[in-house]
Structures are given as C-alpha cells and as structure tokens.
C-alpha beads as a LAMMPS data file, in Angstrom:
LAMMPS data file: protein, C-alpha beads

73 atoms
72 bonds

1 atom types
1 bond types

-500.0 500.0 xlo xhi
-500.0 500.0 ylo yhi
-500.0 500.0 zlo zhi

Masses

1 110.0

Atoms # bond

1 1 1 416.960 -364.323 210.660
2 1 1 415.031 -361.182 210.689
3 1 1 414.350 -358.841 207.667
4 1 1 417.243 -356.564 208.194
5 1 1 420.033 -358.771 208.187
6 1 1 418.407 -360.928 205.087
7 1 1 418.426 -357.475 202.735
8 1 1 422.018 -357.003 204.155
9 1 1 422.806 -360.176 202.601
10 1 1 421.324 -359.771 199.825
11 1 1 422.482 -356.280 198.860
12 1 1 426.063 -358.007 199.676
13 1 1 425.260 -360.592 197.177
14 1 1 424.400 -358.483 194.368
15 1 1 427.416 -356.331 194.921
16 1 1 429.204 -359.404 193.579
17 1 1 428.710 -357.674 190.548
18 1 1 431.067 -354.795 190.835
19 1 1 434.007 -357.490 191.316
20 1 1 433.307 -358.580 187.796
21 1 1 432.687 -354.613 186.498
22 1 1 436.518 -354.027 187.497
23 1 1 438.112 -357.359 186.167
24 1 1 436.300 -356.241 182.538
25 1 1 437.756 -352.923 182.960
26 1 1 441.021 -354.451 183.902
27 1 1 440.711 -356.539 180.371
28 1 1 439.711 -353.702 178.565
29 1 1 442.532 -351.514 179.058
30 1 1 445.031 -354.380 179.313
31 1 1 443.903 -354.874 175.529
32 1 1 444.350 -351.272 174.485
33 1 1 447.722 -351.187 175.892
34 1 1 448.639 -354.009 173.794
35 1 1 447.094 -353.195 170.596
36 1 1 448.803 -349.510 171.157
37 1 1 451.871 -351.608 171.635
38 1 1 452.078 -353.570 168.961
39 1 1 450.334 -350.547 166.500
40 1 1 450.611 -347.232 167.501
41 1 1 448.864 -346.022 165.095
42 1 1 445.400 -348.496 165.423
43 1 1 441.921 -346.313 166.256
44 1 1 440.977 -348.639 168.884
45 1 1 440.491 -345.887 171.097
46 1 1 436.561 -345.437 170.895
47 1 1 436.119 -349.488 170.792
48 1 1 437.800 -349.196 174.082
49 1 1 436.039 -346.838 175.511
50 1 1 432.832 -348.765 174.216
51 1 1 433.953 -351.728 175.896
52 1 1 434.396 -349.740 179.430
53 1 1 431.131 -348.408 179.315
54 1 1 429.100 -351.666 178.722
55 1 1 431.720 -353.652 181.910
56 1 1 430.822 -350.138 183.987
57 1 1 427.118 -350.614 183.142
58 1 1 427.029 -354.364 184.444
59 1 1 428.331 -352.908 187.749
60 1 1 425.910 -350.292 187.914
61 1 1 423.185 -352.404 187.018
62 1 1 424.628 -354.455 190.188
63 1 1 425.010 -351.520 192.903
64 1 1 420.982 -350.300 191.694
65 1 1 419.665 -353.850 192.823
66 1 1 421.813 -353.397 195.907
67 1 1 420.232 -349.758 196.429
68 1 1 417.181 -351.359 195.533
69 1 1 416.847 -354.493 198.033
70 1 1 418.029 -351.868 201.166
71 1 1 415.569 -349.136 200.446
72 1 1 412.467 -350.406 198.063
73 1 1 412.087 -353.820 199.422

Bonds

1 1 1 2
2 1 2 3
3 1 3 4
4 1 4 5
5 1 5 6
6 1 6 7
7 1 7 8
8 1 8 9
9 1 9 10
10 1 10 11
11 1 11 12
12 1 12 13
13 1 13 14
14 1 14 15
15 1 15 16
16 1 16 17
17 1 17 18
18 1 18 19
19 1 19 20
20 1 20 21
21 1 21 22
22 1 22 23
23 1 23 24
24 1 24 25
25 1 25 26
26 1 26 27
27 1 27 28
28 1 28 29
29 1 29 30
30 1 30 31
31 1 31 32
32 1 32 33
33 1 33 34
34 1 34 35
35 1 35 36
36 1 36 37
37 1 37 38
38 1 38 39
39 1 39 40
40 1 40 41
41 1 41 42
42 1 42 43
43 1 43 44
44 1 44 45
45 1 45 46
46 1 46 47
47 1 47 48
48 1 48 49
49 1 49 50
50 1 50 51
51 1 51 52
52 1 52 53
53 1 53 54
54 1 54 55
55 1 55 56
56 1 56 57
57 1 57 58
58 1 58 59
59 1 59 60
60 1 60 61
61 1 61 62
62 1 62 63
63 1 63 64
64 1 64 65
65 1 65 66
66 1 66 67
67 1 67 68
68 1 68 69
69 1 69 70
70 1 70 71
71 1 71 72
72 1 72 73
C-alpha cells in the first residue's frame, strides 16, 4: 500500500467522527422538543444550544484531523 491510499484511509477513518457529531445533534434537539412538549414554558433553550455546540465541536475536531492527515502529513 503506498502513502496515498494509507492517508485516504485514514482521513476516512477519522471522519467516523462526524457520524457521531449528527446522532448528538439528533439527541439534542429530540430532547428540546420534548421538554418544550411537556413545558412550554421551560428556558432550556440556551442548554440546548450549549449541547449542539459541544456534539458540533467533536465533529469538527474530527474533519481537522481528516484535513490534517491529507495535507500536513
């Protein structure tokens, strides 16, 4: 295997992480919906928003590493 298709692989691999990035923004506002459900009027707004920006930040953290192994490495 040469050196091209191993940091393919690899940048594949760490891409993984974007799969979890969306299920945790899938929970996030799943859980919003239902606590606005049940209590309409709950201020769980920025706690949600909170919670969406540390699941986005796991993906980006994910898609740098894949930047990282193409272009650095």
């Amino acid at each position: 295997m040469d050196l091209a298709s191993a940091k393919m692989i690899g940048a594949g691999i760490a891409c993984i992480a974007l799969v979890g990035a969306g299920i945790g923004i899938g929970n996030v506002f799943a859980s919003l919906i239902s606590a606005l459900a049940r209590n309409p009027s709950a201020q769980v707004t920025p706690f949600a928003f909170l919670g969406f920006a540390l699941a986005e930040a796991t993906g980006l953290f994910g898609l740098v590493v894949a930047l990282l192994i193409l272009f650095v490495f």
